[in-house]
Each structure stands twice: as C-alpha cells, then as structure tokens.
C-alpha positions in Angstrom: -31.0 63.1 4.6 -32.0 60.7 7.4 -33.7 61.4 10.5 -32.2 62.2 13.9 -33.4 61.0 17.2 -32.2 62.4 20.2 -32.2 60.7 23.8 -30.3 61.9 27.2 -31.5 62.4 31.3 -31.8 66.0 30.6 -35.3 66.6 31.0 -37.0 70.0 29.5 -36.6 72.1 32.3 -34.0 74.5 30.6 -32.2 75.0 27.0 -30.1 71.9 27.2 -32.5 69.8 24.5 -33.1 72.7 22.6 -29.6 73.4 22.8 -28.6 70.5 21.0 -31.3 71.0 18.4 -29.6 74.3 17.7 -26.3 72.6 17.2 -28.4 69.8 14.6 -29.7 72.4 12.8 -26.7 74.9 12.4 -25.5 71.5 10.1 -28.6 71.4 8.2 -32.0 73.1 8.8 -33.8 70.1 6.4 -33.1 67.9 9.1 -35.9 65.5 10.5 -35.4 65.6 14.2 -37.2 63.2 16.6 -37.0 62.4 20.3 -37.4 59.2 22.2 -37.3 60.6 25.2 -35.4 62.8 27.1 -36.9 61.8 31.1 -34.5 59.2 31.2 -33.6 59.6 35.0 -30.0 61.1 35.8 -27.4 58.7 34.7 -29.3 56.0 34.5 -27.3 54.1 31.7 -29.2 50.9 32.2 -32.5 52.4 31.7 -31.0 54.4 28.6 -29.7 50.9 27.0 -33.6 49.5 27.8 -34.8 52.5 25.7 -32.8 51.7 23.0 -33.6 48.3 22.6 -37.6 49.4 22.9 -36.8 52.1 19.8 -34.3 51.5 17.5 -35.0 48.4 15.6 -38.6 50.1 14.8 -36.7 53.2 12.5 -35.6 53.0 9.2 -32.3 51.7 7.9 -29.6 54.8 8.2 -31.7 56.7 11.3 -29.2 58.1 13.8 -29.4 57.7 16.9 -27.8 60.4 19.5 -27.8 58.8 22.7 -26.1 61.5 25.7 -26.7 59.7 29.1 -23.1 60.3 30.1 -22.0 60.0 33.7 -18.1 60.1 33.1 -19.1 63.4 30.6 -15.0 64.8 30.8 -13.3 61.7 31.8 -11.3 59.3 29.3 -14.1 57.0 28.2 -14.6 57.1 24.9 -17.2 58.7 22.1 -18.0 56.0 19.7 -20.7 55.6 17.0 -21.6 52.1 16.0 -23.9 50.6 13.0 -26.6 47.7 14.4 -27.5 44.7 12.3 -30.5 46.5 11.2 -28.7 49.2 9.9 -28.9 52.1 12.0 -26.9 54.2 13.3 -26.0 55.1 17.5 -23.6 57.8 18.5 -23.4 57.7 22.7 -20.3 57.8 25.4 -18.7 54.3 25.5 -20.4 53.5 29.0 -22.8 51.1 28.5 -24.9 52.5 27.1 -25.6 50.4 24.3 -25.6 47.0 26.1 -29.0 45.7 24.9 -28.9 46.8 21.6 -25.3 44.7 21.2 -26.5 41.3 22.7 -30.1 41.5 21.7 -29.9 43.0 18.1 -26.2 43.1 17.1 -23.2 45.4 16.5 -21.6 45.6 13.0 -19.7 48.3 12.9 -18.2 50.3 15.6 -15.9 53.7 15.4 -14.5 56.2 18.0 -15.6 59.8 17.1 -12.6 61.9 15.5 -13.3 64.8 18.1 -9.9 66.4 16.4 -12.8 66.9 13.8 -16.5 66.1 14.4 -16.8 68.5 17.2 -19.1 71.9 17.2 -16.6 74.6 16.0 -15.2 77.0 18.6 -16.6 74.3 21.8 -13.2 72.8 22.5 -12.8 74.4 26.0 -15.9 73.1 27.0 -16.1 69.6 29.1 -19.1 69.5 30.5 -21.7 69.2 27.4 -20.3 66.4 24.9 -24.3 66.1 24.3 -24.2 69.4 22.2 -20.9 70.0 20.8 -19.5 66.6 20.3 -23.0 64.0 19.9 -25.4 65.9 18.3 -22.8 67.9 16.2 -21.7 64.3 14.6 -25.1 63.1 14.7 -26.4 65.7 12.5 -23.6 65.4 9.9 -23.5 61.7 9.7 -27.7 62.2 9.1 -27.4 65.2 6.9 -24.5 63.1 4.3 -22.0 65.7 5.3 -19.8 62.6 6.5 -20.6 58.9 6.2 -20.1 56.4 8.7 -16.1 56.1 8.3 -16.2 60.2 8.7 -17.2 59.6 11.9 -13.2 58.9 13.3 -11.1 55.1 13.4 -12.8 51.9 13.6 -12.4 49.6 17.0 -13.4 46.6 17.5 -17.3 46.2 17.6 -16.4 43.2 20.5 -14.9 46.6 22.8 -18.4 48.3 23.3 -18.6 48.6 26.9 -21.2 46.4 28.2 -23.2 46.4 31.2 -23.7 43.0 33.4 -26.5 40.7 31.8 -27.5 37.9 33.4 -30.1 35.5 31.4 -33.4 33.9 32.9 -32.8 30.5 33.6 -35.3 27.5 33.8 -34.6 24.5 36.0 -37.6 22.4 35.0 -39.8 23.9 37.9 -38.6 27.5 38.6 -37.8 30.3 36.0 -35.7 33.1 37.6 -35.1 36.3 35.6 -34.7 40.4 36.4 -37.1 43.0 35.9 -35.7 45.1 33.9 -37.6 48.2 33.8 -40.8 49.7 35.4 -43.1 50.7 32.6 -43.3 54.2 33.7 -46.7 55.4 32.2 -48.8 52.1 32.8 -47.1 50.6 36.1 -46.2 47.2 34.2 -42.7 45.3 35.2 -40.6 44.6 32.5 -38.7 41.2 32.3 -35.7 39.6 31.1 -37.9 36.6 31.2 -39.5 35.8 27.3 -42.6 34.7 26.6 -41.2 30.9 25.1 -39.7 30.4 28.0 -42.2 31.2 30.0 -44.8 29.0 28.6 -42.1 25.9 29.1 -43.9 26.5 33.0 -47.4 25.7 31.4 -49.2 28.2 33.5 -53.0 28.4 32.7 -55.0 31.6 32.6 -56.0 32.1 36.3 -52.9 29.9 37.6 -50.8 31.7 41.1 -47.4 32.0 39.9 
C-alpha cells in the first residue's frame, strides 16, 4: 500500500474532490490519501507542472501521483502514467502537464493507461470527468497493489511526454535573463527559472540594486 496524492483546478466548492476520493476508496478503504493542492487555477497546466516539481521529489519511492488539470478532458490526447528517476509514480492527461518534473528530475518509464481496463466500472458514457473514473480509479489500484506499473496499459516512449516550452536563463557575462515562473501565492514571492549558482556568477552584494 502506498499513498495517494491527488492534484487538479477543481477547487472545494462542490463534490468533485470528494468524488474522486470515493472512487480511491471504493478500490481500497486502507488507502493513505493526500492532497497537494487542489486551487490550481482552471487549466492552468503550467502552474500544475510547477506544483509537481515543488512536491514530488519530497514523497517516498512508489507514492502516486494523480494529477487531473485536463483542458482537452474528451479529446484524443492521451492518459499516461509515468515513473520519475526517484521512483514515484504520476498518472495525468498527456498535456503538459508534467514538463518540469521530465527536464528537471527525469522520466523512466512512461505508459498510456489501458482505459479498455483501468477505468471506474459502469463510467464509460461519461467524458467529462476522466479525474474520477479514469485517474483516480488507476491511481488507487496502482497504490493499493491491485496492478503494478505495467497494469497500468502499453509502454511509449518516455521521450513522447508532451512538453510545455522551456526556455533556460542565460548569462552573457553582465546580464542574466530568466522567467518567473510562478507567483508564490500565500507569501507574494516571484519564482524564477533563474538558480541560485548562476546568480552569484553576477557577484551582487547584500544591499546591491539589481
């Protein structure tokens, strides 16, 4: 048994979290199931990659991770689960989604989900909420040992993950130029792309204008 943690831009406003909880613990009620956040804002698959990146490497080996930020949600892109260099595990749509995690802390393994099979019994006219009856629904049965990662469906190429575009800072000797990234929601801090070797390569003192 491993423990499940759960991400999307659903907010708590109605059963749609809870919803998917249901559908965890219909597969096994000794599940361990966590959330990182669910306030990611609608569709916002650049912010839910960031998140990621911020979370996963910090869980133990074999966590899975259900990410459902899923603009093209009954479209063709695909369902895939993937296992990171650390060993955890990250079931999302193929959108994106899991840009950060693939350049900053690796891919392994990657696998489209079997939907012919890993997908909440009785669900298959719905199209609307892959979160609950296809993402969760594997989720909880690759955490609970009911399937192990090659139960999850055939294995692709871990190259194919859709990413997202990502430039890197540069230095020219005088200038570093990078993105921010992401606004620190709680705290007001910006976020950069920028690291911190590179940016004592400026030499900036404490007190310095930059």
């Amino acid at each position: 048994m491993k423990p499940l943690v759960i991400m999307s831009d659903f907010g708590q406003a109605d059963g749609a979290v809870s919803a998917m909880y249901g559908v965890a613990y219909s597969v096994s009620e000794s599940l361990k199931i966590s959330d990182l956040t669910h306030e990611i804002p609608q569709y916002n698959v650049w912010e839910a990659s960031y998140r990621l990146i911020q979370t996963v490497g910090y869980w133990p080996r074999g966590t899975v991770f259900v990410s459902v930020v899923d603009p093209g949600v009954g479209s063709t892109r695909r369902s895939i689960a993937v296992e990171t260099a650390a060993g955890q595990y990250i079931i999302t749509p193929d959108n994106g989604t899991l840009t950060h995690v693939k350049r900053l802390s690796g891919v392994v393994a990657a696998r489209e989900i079997d939907e012919a099979i890993n997908r909440l019994p009785g669900s298959g006219e719905s199209y609307t909420f892959h979160g609950r009856d296809i993402y969760a629904y594997t989720g909880a049965r690759l955490a609970a040992g009911v399937i192990d990662f090659s139960g999850v469906g055939p294995e692709v190429p871990p190259g194919s993950v859709v990413e997202l575009p990502l430039p890197e800072p540069e230095f020219d000797g005088k200038r570093i130029t990078g993105d921010i990234d992401v606004l620190d929601v709680r705290f007001g801090s910006l976020w950069t792309n920028i690291t911190r070797e590179l940016f004592l390569q400026l030499g900036v003192k404490h007190g310095d204008r930059i």
